[in-house]
C-alpha positions as CSV (number, residue, x, y, z in Angstrom):
1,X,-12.2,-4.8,-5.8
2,X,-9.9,-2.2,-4.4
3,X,-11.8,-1.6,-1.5
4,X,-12.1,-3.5,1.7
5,X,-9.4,-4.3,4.4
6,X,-6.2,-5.9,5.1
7,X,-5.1,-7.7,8.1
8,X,-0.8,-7.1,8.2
9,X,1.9,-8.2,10.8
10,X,3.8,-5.6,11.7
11,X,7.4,-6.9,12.3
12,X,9.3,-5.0,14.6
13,X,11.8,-1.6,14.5
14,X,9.3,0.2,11.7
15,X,6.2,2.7,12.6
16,X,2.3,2.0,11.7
17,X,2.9,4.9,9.0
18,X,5.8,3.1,7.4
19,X,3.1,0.1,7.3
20,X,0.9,2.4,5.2
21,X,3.0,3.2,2.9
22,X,4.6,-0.1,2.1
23,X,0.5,-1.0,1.7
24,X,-0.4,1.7,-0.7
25,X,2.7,1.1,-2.9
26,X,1.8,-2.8,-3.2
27,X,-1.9,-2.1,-3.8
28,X,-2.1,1.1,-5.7
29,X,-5.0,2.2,-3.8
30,X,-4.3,6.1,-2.5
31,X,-6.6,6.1,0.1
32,X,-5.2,3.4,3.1
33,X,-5.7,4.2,6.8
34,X,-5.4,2.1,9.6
35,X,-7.1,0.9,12.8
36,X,-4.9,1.7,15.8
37,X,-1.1,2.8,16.0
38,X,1.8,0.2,16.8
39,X,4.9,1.4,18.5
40,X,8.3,0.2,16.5
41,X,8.7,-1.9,19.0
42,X,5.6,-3.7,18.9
43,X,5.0,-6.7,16.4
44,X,1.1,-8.2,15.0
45,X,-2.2,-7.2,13.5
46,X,-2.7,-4.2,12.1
47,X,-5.8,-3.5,10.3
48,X,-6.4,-1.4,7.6
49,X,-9.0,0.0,5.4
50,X,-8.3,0.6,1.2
51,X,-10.0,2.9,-0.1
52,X,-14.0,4.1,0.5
53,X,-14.0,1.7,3.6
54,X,-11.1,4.4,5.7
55,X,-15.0,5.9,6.7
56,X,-15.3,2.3,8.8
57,X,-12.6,2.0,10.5
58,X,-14.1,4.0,14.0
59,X,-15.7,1.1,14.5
60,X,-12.9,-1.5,14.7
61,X,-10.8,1.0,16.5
62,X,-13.5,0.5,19.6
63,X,-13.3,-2.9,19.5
64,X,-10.9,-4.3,22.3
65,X,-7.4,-5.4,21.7
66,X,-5.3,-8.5,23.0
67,X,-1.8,-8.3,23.3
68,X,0.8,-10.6,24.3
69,X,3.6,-8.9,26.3
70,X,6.6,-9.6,28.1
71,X,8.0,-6.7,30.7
72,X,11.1,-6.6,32.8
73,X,10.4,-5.6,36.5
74,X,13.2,-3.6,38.7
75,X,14.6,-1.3,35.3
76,X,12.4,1.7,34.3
77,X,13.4,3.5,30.9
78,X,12.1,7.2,30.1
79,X,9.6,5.5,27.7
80,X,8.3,2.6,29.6
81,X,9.7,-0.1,26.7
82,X,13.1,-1.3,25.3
83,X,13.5,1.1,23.0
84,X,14.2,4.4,25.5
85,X,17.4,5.3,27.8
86,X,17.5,3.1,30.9
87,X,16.6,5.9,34.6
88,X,17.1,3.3,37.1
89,X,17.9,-0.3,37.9
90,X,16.6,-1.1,41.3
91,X,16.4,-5.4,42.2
92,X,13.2,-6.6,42.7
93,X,12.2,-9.7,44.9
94,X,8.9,-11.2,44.4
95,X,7.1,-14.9,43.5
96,X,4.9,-15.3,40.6
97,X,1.9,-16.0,43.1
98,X,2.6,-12.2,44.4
99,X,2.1,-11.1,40.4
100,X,-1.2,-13.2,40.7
101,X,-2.6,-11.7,43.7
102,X,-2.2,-8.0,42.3
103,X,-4.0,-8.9,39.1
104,X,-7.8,-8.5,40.3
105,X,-6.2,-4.4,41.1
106,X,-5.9,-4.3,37.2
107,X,-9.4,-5.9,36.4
108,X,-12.6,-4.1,34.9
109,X,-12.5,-0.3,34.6
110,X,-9.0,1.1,36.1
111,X,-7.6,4.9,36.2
112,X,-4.2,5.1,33.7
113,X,-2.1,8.0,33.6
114,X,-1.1,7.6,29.8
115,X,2.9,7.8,29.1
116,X,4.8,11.2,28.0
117,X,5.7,9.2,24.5
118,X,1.8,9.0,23.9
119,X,0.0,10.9,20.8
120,X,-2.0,12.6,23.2
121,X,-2.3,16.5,23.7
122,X,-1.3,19.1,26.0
123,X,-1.3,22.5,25.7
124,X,-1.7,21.8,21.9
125,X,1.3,19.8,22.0
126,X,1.8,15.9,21.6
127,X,3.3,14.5,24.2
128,X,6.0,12.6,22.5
129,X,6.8,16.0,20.9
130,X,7.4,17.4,24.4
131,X,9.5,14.1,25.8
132,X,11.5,14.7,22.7
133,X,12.6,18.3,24.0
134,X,12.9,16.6,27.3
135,X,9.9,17.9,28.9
136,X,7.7,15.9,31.8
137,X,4.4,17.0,32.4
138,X,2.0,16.5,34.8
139,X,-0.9,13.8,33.1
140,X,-4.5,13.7,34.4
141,X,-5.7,9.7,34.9
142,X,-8.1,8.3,32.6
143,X,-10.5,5.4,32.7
144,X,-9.6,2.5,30.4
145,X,-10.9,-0.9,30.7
146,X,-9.2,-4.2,31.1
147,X,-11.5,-7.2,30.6
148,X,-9.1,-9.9,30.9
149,X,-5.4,-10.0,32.5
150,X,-3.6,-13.2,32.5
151,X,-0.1,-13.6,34.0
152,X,1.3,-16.5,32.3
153,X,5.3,-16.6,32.9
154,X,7.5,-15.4,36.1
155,X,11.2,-15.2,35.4
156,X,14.2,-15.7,37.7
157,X,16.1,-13.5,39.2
158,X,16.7,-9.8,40.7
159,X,15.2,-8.1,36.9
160,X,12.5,-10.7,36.1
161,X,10.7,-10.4,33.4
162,X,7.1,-11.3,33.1
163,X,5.0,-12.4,30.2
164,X,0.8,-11.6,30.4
165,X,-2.2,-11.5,27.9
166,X,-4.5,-8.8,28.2
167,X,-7.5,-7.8,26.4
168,X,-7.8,-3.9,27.0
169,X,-10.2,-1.4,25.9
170,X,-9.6,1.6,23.4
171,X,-7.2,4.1,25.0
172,X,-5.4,1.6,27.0
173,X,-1.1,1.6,27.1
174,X,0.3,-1.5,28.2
175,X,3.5,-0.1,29.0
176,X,1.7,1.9,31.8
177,X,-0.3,-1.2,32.6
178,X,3.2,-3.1,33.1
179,X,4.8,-0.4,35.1
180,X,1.7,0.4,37.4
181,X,1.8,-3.4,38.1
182,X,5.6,-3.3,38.8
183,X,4.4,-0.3,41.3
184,X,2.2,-2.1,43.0
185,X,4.8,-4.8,44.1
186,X,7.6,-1.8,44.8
187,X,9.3,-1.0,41.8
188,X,9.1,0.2,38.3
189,X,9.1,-2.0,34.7
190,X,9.5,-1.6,31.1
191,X,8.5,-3.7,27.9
192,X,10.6,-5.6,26.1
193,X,8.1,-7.2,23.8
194,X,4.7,-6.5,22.5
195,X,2.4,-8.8,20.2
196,X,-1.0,-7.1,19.1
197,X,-2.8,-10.6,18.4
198,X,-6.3,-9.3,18.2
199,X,-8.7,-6.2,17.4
200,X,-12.0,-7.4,18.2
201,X,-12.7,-10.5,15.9
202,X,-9.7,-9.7,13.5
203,X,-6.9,-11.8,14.4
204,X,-2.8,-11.8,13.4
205,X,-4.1,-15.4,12.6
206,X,-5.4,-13.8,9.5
207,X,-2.8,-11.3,8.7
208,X,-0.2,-11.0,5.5
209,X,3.5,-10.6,6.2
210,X,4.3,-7.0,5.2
211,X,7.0,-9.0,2.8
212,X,4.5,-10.9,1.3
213,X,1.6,-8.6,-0.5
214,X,1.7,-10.0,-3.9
215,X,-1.5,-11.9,-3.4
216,X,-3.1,-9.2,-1.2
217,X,-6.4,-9.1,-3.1
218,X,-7.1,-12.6,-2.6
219,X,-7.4,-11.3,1.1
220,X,-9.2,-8.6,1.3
221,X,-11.8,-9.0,4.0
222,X,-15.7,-7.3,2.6
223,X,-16.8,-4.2,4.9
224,X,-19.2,-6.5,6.5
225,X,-16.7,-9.2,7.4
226,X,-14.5,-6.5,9.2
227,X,-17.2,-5.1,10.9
228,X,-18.5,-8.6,11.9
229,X,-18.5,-7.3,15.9
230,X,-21.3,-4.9,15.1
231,X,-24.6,-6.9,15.4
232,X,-26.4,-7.4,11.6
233,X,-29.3,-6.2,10.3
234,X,-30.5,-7.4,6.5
235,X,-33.0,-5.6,4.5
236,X,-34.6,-6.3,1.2
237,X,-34.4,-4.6,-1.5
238,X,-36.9,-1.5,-1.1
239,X,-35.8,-0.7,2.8
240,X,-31.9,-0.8,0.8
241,X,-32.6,2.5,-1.2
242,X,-34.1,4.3,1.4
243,X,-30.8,3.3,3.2
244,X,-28.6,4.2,0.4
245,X,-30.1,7.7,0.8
246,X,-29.3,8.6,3.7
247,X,-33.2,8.0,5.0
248,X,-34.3,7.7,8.8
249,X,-36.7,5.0,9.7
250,X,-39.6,4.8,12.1
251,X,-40.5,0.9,12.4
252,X,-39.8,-1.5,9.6
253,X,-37.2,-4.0,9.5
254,X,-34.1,-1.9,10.0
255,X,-35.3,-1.0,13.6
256,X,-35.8,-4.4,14.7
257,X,-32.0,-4.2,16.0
258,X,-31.7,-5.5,19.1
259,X,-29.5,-2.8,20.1
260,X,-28.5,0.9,21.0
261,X,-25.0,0.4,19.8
262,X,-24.0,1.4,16.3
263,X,-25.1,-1.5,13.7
264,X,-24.8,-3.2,10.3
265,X,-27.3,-2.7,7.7
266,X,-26.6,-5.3,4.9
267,X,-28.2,-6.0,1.7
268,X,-30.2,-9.5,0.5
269,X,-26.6,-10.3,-1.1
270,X,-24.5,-9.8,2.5
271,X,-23.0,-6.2,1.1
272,X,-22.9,-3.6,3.7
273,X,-24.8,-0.4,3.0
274,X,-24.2,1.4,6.2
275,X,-23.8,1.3,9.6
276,X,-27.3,3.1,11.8
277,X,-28.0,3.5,15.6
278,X,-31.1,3.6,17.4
279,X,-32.1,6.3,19.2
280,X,-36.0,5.5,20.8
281,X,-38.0,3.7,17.6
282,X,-36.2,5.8,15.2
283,X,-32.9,3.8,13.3
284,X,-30.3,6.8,11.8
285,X,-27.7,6.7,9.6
286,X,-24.2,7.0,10.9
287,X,-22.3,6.1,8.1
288,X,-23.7,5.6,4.2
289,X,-21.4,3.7,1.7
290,X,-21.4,4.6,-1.6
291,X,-22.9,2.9,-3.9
């Protein structure tokens, strides 16, 4: 089987892209995307999908993320981590209790104004296209969500740096998280590590080292397994045609889902079909594999 998906650990100073590649030559599958960028900088899981599964991966991309990082408070760069030109160095003096008691600020939904080296547009431009010809633009604020923020290390002296877990929605930058905490207490931050542990249920627990893709098959996760946050639905064998089809259903099994949100429609054997949604009795098809 050629198609499924891989769990890798990035290791630092290469992009996501150069992750894809290095995948595609092991394998030999042509087809290999993957579930959420990592900067250079950044280390851990990346997921991605080989071959027909690249249709799934949506649905692991809006799953939320946990990351270990580590950010040093009183130096700003021009990119908010270790890998930009330093702006300013300015001493900051603070206890790790005064980090804990800004931390319910950062909880639930939050406003972010996302960083000039993001992938996002303006004008028709990428961001980090603009930063690159030295350009600062003005960024509107957008809702993200942080469900759980966990300071777990203050640092000595006038630069401290300090190590937190978060679990962040899709859309979320860390490095802005870091640096709108360090603003909070008076000052500015940048990264100097990042760890991507987590995307939803898939953990770097379960990842290959990019050096190490020999035996890649033998862990290939199913479709199903990697979309194992979606909640299940299995159907015997008649309802499974009409889903192969593409078909709509009005009662039956497949609309006994307990849910509104996008979910699994699995065969008597455990092989995912597609993935429906529910809108009033009816169940739809979002996404048909082929057969």
């Amino acid at each position: 089987m050629k198609s499924g998906f891989l769990i890798v650990d990035k290791p630092g100073g290469i992009t996501s892209n150069r992750v894809v590649s290095v995948v595609k030559k092991a394998t030999g599958v042509k087809k290999v995307g993957h579930a959420g960028t990592l900067d250079p900088m950044a280390t851990g899981a990346i997921v991605l999908a080989l071959g027909k599964v690249t249709r799934l991966i949506r649905y692991i991309q809006e799953q939320p993320k946990e990351y270990l990082a580590t950010a040093q408070f009183g130096v700003a760069t021009d990119t908010l981590d270790a890998d930009g030109a330093i702006l300013s160095r300015e001493p900051m003096e603070f206890k790790p209790a005064d980090v804990e008691a800004i931390v319910p600020r950062f909880m639930g939904e939050i406003m972010q104004v996302p960083p000039m080296v993001s992938a996002l547009k303006k004008d028709g431009k990428r961001l980090y296209e603009l930063a690159r010809q030295g350009e600062v633009v003005d960024r509107d604020a957008r809702p993200v969500h942080i469900y759980e923020l966990e300071v777990l290390s203050v640092g000595p002296g006038p630069y401290p740096e300090v190590e937190f877990r978060v679990v962040c929605g899709k859309g979320t930058y860390v490095r802005s998280l870091a640096d709108d905490m360090a603003g909070v207490l008076g000052g500015s931050a940048h990264l100097t590590a990042l760890r991507r542990l987590r995307i939803g249920s898939l953990h770097v627990d379960m990842a290959l080292d990019l050096e190490a893709l020999e035996g890649w098959r033998a862990h290939l996760i199913s479709p199903s397994d990697a979309l194992r946050d979606l909640p299940l639905v299995t159907v015997g064998d008649e309802t499974a045609r009409g889903v192969c089809h593409g078909m709509r259903f009005v009662g039956g099994e497949i609309t006994e889902a307990p849910t509104e949100e996008p979910f699994r429609v699995v065969d008597e054997r455990g092989s995912l079909l597609a993935v429906y949604t529910k809108l009033g009795r009816e169940a739809r098809p979002e996404v048909v594999l082929p057969s």
